[in-house]
LOKE-237810 format. One record per residue: residue number from 1; z, x, y of N, C-alpha, C in turn. Coordinates in Angstrom, 2 decimals, always signed. Atoms other than C-alpha are relative to their C-alpha. Layout:
REM LOKE-237810
PT   seq        nz        nx        ny       caz       cax       cay        cz        cx        cy
PT   NUM         Z         X         Y         Z         X         Y         Z         X         Y
...
//
This chain:
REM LOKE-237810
PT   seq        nz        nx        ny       caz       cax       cay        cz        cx        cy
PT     1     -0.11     +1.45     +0.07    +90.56    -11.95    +12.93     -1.39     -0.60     -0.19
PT     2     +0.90     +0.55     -0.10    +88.17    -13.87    +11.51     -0.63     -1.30     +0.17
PT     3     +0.16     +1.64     -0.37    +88.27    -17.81    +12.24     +0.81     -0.40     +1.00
PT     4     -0.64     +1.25     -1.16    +89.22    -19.60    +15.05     +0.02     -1.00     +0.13
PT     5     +0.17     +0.76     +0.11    +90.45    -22.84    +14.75     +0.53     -0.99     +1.28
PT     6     -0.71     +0.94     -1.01    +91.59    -25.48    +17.01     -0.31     -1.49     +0.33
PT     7     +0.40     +1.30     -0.02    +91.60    -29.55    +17.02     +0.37     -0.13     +1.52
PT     8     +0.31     +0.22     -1.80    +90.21    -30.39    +20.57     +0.61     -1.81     +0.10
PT     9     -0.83     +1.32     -0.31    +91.51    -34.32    +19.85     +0.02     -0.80     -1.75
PT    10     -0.15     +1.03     +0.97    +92.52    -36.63    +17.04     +0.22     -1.13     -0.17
PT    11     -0.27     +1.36     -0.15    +93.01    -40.09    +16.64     -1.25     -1.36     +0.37
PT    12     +0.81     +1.40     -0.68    +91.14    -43.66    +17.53     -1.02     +0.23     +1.01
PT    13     +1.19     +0.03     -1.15    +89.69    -42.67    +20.70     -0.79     +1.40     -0.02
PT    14     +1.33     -1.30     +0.41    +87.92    -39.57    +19.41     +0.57     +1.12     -0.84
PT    15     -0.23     -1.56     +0.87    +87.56    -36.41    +16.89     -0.38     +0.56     +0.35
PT    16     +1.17     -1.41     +0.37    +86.25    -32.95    +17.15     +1.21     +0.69     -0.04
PT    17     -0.85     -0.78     +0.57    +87.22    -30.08    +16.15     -0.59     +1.28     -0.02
PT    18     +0.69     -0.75     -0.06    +85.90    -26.41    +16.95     +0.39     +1.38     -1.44
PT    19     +0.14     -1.19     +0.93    +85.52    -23.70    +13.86     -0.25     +1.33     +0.29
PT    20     +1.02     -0.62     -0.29    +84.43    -20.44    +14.71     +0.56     +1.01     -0.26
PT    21     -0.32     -1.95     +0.45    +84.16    -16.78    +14.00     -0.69     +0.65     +1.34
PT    22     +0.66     -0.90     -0.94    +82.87    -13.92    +16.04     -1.49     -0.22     +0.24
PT    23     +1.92     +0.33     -0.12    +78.94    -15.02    +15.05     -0.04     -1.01     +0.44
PT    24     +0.74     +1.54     +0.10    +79.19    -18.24    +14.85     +0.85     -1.17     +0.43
PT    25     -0.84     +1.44     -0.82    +80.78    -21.63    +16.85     -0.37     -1.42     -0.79
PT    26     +0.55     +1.23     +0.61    +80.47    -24.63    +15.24     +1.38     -1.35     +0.44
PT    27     -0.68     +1.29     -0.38    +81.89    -28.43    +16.63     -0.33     -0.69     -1.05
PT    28     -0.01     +1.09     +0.37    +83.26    -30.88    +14.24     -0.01     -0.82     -0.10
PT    29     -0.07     +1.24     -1.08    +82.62    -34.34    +15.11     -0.29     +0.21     +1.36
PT    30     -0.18     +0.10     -1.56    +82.07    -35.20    +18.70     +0.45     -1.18     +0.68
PT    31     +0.01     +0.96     -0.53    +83.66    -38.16    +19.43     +1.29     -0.13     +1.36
PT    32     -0.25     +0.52     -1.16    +85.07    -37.12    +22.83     -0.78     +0.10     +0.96
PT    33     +1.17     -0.10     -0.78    +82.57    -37.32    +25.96     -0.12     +1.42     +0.28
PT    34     +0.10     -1.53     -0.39    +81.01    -34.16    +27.15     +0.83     +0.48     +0.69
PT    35     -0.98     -0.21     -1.07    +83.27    -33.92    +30.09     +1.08     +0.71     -0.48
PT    36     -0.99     -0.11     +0.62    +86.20    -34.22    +27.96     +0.00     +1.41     -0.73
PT    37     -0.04     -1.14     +1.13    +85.16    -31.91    +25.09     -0.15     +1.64     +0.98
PT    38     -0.42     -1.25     -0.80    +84.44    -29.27    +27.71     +1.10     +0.52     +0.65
PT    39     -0.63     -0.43     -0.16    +87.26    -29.35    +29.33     +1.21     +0.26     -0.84
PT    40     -1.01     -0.25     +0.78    +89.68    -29.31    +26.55     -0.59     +1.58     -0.70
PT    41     +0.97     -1.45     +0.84    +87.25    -26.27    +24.85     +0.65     +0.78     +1.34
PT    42     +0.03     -0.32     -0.93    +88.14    -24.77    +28.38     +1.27     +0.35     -0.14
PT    43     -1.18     -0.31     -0.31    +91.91    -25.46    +28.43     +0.38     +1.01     -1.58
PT    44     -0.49     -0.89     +1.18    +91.95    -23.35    +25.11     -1.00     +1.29     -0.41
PT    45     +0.32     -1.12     -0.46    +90.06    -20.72    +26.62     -1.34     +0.50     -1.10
PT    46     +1.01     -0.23     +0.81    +86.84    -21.43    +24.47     -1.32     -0.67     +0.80
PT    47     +1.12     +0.53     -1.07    +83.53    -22.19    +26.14     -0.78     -0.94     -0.92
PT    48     +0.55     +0.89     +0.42    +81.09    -24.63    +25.47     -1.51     +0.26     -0.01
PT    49     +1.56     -0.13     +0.18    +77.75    -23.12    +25.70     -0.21     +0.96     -0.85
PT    50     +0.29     -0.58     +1.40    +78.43    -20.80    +22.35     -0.33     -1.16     -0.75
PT    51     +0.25     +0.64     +1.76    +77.91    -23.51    +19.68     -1.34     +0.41     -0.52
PT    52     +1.09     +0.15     +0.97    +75.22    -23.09    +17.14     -0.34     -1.56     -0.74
PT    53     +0.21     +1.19     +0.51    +75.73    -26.54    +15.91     +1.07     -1.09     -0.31
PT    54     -1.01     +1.10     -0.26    +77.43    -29.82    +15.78     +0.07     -0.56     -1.64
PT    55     +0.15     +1.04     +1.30    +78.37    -31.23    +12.30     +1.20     -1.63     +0.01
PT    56     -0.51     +1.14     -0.48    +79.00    -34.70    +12.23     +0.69     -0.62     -1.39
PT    57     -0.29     +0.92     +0.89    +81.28    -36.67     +9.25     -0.38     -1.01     -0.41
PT    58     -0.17     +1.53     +0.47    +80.66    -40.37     +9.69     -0.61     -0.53     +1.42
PT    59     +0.33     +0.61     -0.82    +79.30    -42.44    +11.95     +0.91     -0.62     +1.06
PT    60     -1.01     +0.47     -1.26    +82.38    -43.95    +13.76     +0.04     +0.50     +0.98
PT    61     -0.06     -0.09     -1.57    +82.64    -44.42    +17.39     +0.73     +1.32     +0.17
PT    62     -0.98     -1.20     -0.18    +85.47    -41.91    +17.30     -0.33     +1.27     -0.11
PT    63     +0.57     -1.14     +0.35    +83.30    -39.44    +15.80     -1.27     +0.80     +0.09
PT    64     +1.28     -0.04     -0.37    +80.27    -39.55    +17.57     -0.23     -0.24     +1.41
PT    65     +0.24     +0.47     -1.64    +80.97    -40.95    +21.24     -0.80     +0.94     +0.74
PT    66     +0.56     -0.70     -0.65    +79.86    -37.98    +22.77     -1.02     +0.61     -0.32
PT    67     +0.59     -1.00     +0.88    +77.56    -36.44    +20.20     -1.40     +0.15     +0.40
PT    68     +1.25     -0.31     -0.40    +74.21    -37.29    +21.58     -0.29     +0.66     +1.51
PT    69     -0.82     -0.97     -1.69    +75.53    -35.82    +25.36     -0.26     +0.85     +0.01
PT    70     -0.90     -1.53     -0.08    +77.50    -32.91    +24.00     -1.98     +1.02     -0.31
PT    71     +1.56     -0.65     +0.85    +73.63    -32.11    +21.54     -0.47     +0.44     +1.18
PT    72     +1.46     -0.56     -0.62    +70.97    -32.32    +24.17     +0.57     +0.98     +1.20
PT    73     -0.67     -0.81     -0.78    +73.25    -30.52    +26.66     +0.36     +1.19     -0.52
PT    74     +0.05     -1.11     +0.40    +74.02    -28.03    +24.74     -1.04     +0.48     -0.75
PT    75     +1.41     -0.35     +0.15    +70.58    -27.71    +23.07     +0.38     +0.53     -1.80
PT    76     +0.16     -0.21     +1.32    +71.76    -27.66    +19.73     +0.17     -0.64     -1.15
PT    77     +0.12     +1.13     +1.08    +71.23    -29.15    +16.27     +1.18     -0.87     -0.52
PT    78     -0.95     +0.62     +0.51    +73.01    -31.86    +14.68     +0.01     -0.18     -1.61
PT    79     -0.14     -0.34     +1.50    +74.03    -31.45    +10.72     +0.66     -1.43     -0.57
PT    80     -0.43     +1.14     -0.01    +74.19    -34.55     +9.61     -0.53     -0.99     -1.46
PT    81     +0.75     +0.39     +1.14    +73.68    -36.69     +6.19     -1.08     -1.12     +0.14
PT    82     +1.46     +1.15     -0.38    +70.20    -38.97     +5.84     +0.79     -1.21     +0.52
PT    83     -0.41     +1.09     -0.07    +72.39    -41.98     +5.15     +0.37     +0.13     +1.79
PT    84     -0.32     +0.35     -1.33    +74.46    -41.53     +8.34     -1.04     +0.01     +1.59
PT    85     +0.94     +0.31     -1.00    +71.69    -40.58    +10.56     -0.78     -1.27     -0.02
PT    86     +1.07     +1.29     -0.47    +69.68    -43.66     +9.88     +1.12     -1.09     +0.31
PT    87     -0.74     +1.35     -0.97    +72.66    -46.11    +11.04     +0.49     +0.36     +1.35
PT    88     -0.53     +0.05     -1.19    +73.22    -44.61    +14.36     -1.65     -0.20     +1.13
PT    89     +0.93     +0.68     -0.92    +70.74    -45.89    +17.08     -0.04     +1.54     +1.14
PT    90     -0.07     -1.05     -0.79    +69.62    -42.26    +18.85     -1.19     +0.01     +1.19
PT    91     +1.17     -0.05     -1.31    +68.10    -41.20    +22.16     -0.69     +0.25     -0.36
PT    92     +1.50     -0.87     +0.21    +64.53    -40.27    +21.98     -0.23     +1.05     -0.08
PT    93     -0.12     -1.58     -0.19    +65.45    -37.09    +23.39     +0.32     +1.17     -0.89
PT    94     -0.27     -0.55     +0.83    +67.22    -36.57    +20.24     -1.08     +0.37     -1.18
PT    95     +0.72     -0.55     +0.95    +65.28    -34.10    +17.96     -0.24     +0.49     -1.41
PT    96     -0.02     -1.35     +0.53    +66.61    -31.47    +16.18     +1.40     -0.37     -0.63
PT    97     -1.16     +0.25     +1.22    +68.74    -32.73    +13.01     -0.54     +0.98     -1.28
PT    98     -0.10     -0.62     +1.67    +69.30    -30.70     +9.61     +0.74     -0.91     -0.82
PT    99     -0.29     +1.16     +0.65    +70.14    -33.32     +7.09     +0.79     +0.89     -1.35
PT   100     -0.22     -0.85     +0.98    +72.43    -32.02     +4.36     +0.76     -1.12     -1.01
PT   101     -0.18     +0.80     +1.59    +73.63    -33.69     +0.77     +1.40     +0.40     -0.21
PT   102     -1.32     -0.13     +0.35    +77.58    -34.22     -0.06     -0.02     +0.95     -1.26
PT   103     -0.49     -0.27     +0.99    +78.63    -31.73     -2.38     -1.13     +1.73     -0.33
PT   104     +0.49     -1.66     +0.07    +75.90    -29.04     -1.73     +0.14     +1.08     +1.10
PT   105     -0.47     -1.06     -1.38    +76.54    -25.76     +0.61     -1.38     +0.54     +0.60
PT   106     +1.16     -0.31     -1.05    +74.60    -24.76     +3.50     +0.47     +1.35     +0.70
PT   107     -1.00     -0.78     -0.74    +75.39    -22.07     +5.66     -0.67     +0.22     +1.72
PT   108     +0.95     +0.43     -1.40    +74.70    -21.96     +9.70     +1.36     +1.53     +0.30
PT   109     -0.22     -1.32     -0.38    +75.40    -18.12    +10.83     +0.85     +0.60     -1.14
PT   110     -0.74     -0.08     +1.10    +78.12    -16.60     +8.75     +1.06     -0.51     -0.66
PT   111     -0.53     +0.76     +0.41    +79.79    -19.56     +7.83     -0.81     -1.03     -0.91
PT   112     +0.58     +1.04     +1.00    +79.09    -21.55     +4.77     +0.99     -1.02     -0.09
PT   113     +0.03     +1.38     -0.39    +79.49    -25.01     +4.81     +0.26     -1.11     -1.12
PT   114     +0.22     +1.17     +1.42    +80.71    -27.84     +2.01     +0.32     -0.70     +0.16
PT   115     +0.08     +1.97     -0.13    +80.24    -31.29     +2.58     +0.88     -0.23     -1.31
PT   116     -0.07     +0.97     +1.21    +81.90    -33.31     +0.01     +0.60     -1.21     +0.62
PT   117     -0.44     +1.57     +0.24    +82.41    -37.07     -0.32     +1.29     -0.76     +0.01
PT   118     -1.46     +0.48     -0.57    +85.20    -39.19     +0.79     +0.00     -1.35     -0.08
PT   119     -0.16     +1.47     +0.01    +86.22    -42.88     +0.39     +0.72     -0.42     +1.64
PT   120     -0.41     +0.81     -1.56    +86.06    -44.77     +3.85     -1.14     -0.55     +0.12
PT   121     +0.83     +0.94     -0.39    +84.32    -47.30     +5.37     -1.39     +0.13     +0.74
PT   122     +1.41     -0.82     -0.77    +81.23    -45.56     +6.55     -1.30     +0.28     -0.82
PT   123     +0.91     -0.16     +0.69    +77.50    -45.62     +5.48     -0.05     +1.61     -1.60
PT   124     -0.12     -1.44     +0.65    +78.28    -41.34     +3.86     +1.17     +0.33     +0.51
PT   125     -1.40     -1.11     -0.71    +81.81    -40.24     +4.93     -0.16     +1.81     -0.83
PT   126     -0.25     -1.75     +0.32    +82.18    -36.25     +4.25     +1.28     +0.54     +0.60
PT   127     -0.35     -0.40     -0.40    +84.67    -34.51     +4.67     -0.22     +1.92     -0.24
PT   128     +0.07     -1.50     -0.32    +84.46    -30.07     +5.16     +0.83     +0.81     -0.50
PT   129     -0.84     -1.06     -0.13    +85.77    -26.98     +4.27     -1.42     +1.24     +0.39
PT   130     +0.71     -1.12     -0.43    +84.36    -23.88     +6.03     +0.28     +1.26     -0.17
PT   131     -0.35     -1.29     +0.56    +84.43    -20.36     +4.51     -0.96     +1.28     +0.78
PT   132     +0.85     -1.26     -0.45    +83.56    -16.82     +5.80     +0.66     +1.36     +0.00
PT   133     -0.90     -1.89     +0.13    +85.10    -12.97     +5.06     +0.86     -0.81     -0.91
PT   134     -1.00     +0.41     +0.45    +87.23    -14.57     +2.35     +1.02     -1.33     +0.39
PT   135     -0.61     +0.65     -0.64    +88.63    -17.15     +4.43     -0.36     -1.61     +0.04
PT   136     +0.26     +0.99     +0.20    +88.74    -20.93     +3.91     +0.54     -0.76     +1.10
PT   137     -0.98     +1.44     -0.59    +89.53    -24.00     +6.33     -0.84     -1.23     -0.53
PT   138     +0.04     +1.47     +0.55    +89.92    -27.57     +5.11     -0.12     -0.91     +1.23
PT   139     -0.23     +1.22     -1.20    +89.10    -30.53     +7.69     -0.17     -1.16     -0.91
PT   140     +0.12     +1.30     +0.49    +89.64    -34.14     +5.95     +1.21     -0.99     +0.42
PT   141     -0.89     +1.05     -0.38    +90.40    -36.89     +7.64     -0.94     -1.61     -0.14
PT   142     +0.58     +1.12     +0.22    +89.39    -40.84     +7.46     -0.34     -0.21     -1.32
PT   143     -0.26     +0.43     +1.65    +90.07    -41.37     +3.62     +0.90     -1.07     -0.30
PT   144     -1.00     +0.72     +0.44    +91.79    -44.15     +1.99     +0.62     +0.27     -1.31
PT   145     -0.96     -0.98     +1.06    +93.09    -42.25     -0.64     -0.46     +1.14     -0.30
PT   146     +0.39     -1.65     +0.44    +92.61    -38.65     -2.36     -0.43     -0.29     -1.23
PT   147     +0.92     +0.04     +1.14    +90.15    -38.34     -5.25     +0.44     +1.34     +0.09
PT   148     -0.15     -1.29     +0.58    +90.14    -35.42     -7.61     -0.95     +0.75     +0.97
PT   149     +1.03     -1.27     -0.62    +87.51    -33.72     -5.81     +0.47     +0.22     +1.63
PT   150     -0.59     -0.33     -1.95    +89.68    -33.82     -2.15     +0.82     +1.04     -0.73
PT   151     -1.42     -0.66     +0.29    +92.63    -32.43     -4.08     -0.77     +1.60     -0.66
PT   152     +1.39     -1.27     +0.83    +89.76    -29.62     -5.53     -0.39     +0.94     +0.90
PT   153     +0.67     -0.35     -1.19    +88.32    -28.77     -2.18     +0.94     +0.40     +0.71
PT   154     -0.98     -0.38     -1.44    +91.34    -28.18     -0.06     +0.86     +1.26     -0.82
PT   155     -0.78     -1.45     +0.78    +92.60    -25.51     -2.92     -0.77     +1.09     +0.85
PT   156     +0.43     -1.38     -0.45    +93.00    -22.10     -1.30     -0.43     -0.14     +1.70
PT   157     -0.03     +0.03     -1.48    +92.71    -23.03     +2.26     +0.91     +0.88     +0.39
PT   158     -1.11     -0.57     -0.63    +94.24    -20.94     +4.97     +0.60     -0.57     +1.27
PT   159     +0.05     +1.55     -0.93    +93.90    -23.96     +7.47     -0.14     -1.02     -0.72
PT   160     +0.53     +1.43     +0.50    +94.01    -27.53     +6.45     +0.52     -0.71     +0.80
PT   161     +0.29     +1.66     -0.44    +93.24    -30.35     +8.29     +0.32     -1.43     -0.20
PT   162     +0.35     +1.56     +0.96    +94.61    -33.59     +6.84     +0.58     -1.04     +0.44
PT   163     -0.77     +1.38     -0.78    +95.29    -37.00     +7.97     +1.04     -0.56     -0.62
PT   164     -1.53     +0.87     +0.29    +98.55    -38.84     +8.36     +0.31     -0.97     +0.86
PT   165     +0.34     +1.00     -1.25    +97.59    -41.92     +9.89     +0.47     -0.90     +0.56
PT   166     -1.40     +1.18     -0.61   +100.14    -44.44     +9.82     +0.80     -0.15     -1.01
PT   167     -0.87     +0.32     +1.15   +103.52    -45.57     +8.72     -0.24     -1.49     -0.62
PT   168     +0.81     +1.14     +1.07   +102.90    -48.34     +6.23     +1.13     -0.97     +0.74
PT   169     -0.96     +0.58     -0.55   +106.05    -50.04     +7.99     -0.21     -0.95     +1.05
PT   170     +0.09     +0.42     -1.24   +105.14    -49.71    +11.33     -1.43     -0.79     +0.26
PT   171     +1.12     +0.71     +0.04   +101.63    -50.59    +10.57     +0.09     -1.89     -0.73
PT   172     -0.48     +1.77     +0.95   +102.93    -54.58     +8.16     +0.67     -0.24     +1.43
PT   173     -0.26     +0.85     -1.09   +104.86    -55.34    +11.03     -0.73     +0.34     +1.74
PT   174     +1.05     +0.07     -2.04   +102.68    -54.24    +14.83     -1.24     -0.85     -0.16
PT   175     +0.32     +0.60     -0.20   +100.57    -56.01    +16.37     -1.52     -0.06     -0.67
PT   176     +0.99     -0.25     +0.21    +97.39    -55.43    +14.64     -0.65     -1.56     -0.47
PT   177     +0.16     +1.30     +0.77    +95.42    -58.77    +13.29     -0.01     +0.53     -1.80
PT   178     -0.12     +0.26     +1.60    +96.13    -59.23     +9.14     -1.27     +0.97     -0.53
PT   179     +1.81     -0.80     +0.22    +92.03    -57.88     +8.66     -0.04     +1.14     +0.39
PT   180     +0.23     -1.10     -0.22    +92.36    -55.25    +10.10     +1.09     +0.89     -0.60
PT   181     -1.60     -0.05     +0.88    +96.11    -54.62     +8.52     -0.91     +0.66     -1.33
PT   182     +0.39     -0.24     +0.74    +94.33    -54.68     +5.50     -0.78     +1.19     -0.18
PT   183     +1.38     -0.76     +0.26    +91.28    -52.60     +5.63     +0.75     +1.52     +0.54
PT   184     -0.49     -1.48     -0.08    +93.38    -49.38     +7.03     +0.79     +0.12     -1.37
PT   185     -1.29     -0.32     +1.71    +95.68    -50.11     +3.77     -0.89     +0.54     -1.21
PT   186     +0.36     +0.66     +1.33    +92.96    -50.48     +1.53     -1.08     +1.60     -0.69
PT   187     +0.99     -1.33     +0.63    +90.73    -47.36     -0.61     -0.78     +0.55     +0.96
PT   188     +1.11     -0.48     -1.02    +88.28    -47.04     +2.14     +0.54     +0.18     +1.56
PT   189     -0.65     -0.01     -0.98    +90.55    -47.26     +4.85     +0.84     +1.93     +0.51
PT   190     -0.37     -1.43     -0.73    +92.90    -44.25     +6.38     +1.74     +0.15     -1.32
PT   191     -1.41     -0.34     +0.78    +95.97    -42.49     +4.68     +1.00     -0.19     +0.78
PT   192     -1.20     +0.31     -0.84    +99.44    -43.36     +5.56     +0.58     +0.89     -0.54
PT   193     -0.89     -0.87     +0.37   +102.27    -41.02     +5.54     +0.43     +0.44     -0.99
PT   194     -0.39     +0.38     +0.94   +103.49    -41.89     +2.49     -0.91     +0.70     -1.35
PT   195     +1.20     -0.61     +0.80   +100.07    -41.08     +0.57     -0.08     +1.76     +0.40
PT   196     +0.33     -1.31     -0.18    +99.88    -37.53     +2.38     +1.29     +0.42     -0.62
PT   197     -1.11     -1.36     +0.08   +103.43    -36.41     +1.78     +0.09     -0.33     -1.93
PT   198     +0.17     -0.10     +1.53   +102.65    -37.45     -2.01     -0.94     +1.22     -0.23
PT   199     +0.74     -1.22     +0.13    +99.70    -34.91     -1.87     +0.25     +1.01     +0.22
PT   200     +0.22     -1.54     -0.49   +101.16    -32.22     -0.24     +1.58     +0.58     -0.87
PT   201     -0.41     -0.35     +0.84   +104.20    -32.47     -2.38     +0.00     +0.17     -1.85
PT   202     +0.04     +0.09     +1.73   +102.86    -33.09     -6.08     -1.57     +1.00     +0.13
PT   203     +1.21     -0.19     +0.18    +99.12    -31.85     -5.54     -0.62     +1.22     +1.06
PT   204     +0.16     -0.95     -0.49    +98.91    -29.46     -2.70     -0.08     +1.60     -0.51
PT   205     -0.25     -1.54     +0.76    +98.69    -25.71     -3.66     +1.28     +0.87     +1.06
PT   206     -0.81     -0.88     -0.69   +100.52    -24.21     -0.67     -0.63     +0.96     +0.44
PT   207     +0.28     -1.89     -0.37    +98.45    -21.17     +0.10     -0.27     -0.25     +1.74
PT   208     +0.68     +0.63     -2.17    +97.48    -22.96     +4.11     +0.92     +0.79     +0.67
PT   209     -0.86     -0.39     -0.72    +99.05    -20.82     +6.28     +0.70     -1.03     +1.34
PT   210     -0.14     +0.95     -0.70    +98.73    -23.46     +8.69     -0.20     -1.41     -0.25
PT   211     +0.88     +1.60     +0.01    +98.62    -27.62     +8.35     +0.14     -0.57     +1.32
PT   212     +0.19     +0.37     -1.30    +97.59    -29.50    +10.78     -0.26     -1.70     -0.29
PT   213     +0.41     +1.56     +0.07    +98.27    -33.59    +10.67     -0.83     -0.52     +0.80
PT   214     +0.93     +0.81     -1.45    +95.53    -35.28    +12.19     +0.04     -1.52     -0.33
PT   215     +0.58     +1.41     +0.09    +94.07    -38.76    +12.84     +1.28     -0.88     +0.14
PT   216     -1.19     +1.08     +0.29    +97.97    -40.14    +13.53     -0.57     -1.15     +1.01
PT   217     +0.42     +1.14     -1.01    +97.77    -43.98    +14.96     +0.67     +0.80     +0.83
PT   218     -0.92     +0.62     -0.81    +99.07    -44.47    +18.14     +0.94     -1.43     +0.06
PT   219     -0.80     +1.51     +0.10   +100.37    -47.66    +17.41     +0.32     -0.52     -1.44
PT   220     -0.57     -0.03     +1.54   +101.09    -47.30    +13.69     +0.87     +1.19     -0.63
PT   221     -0.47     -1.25     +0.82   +102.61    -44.07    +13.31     +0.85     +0.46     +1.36
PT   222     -0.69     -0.89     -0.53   +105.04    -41.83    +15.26     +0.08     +1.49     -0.16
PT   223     +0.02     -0.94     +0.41   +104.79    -37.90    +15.64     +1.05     +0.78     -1.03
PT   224     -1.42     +0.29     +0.53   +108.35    -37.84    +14.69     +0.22     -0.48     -1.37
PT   225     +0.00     +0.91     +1.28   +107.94    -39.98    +11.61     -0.92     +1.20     -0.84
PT   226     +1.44     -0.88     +0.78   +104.66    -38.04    +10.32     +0.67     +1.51     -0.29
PT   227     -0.51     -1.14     +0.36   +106.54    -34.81    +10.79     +1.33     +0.25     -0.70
PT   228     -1.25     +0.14     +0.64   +109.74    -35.64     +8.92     -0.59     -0.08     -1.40
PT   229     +0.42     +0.27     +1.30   +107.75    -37.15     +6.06     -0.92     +1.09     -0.59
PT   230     +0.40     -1.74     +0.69   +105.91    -33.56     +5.69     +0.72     +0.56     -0.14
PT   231     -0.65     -1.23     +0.50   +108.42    -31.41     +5.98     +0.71     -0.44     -1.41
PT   232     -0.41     +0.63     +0.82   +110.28    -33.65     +3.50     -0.59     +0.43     -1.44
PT   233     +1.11     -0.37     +1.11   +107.45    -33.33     +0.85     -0.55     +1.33     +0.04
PT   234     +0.34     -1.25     -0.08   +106.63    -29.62     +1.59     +1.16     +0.82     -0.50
PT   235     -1.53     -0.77     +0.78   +110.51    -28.63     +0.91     -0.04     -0.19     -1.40
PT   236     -0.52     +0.87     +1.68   +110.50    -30.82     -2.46     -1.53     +0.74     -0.51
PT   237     +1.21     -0.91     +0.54   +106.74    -28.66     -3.18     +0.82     +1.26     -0.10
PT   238     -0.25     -1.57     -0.48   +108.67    -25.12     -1.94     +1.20     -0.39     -1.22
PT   239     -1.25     -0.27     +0.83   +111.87    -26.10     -4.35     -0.65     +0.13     -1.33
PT   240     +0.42     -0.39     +1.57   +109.78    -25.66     -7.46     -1.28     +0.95     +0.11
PT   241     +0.21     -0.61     -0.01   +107.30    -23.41     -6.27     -0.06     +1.34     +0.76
PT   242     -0.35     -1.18     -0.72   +107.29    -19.48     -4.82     -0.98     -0.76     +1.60
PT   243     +0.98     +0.57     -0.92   +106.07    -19.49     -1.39     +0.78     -0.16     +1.17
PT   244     -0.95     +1.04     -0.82   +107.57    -20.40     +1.78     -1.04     -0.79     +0.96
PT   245     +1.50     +1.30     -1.07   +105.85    -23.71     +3.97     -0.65     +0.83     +0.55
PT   246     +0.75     -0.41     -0.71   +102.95    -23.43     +5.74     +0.54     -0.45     +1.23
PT   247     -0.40     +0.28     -1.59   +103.45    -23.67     +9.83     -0.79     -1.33     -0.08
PT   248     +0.02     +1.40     +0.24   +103.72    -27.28    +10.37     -0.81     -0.82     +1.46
PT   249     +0.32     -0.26     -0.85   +101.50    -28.46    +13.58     -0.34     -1.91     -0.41
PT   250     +0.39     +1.37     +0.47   +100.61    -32.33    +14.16     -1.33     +0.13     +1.70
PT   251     +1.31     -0.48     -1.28    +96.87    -32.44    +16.47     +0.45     -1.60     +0.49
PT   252     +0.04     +0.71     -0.97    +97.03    -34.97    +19.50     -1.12     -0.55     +0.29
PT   253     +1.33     +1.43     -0.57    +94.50    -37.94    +20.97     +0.35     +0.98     +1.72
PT   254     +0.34     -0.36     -1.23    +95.35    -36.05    +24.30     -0.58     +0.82     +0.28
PT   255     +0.19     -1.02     -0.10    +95.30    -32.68    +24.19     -0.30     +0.98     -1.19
PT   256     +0.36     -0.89     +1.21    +93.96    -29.56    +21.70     +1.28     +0.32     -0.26
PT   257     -1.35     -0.61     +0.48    +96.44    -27.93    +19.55     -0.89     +1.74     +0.13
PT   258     +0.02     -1.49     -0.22    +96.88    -24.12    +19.87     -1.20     +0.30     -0.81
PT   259     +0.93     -0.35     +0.93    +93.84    -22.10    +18.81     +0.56     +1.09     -0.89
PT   260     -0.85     -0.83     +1.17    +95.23    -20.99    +15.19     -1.41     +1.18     -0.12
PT   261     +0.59     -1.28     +0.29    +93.55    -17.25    +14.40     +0.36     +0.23     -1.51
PT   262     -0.38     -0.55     +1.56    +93.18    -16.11    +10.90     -0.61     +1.34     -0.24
//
């Protein structure tokens, strides 16, 4: 087995997400507090003083709350693009960044590393795929739609990551104010159900052994809803090509999802 995956939280009140092989640990995002991220790393029987390094997406609260904590506590670097590092306001304490460019690969132990570019509301959004022994995982979430180069990048995964953030329904009529209504609807905003189960039935490849919906609202979306409208669009992919679905998994704002092995 060579990757270990597992989303430690998803949603509004924080991301991460741990990667890792036998060499090498790596945290995606950090936007739950140290506390938190340890003990969820804990309840899924992964520790917290392996990482090699923290790579960060975007600047949002969600995706960073803990990140300058989790760093100097765990004593290790943060991978992070110029743009986004210069809009976040860091401790002093903080040192020890590697700055890396959408679209070129890096590699941090025996995992190589590919940023690419994402439409959302953030100084550099990125979203990841991480490769090592043959083996690919996809993490992209916080997009307001799919560009050719998402639908490019997530080919050949054996994990993927992808958001399914709200129903377009439940989101026009709850309580949200109009402005803010908007701006999740809008290019730079988040994907709704509707948009993913178009991708994963016209544009997906199928090879993921595992998907994994992330980033659902809480108050725009239902697990229930999100997982009807995949399988839905994954059957209507499987009726015209060989193959049978990938294992269907939706990640939680509470708790980690199982650590998938590849």
């Amino acid at each position: 087995m060579s990757f270990r995956v597992c989303v430690l939280g998803s949603g509004s009140r924080g991301n991460s997400a741990l990667v890792a092989t036998e060499r090498t640990c790596l945290l995606i995002d950090a936007g739950l507090s140290k506390k938190e991220t340890c003990a969820r790393l804990a309840a899924a029987g992964e520790r917290a003083d392996r990482f090699d390094a923290i790579l960060i997406s975007h600047e949002h609260n969600d995706h960073i709350n803990g990140l300058q904590s989790l760093a100097l506590g765990l004593k290790v670097p943060v991978y992070i693009t110029s743009a986004t590092h210069d809009v976040i306001r860091w401790n002093p304490k903080m040192n020890s960044f590697v700055t890396f460019v959408p679209g070129e690969k890096f590699t941090i132990g025996d995992i190589e590393i590919t940023p690419f570019s994402i439409p959302h509301d953030a100084a550099d959004p990125v979203a990841f795929t991480c490769q090592a022994e043959g083996l690919k995982i996809g993490l992209v979430t916080d997009l307001g739609y799919i560009p050719e180069v998402v639908k490019q990048r997530v080919r050949d995964c054996q994990c993927l990551i992808f958001e399914s953030n709200h129903d377009l329904e439940m989101l026009k009529v709850g309580p949200y104010p109009w402005y803010l209504k908007q701006r999740l609807m809008s290019r730079h905003g988040h994907l709704s159900n509707h948009a993913t189960s178009q991708f994963l039935s016209a544009d997906f490849d199928g090879q993921a052994q595992v998907l994994v919906l992330a980033h659902l609202s809480e108050t725009n979306n239902h697990p229930a809803i999100a997982r009807l409208v995949a399988e839905e669009a994954l059957a209507q992919r499987a009726s015209v090509q060989n193959g049978g679905p990938p294992k269907l998994h939706l990640a939680s704002q509470s708790a980690p999802t199982p650590v998938f092995r590849f």
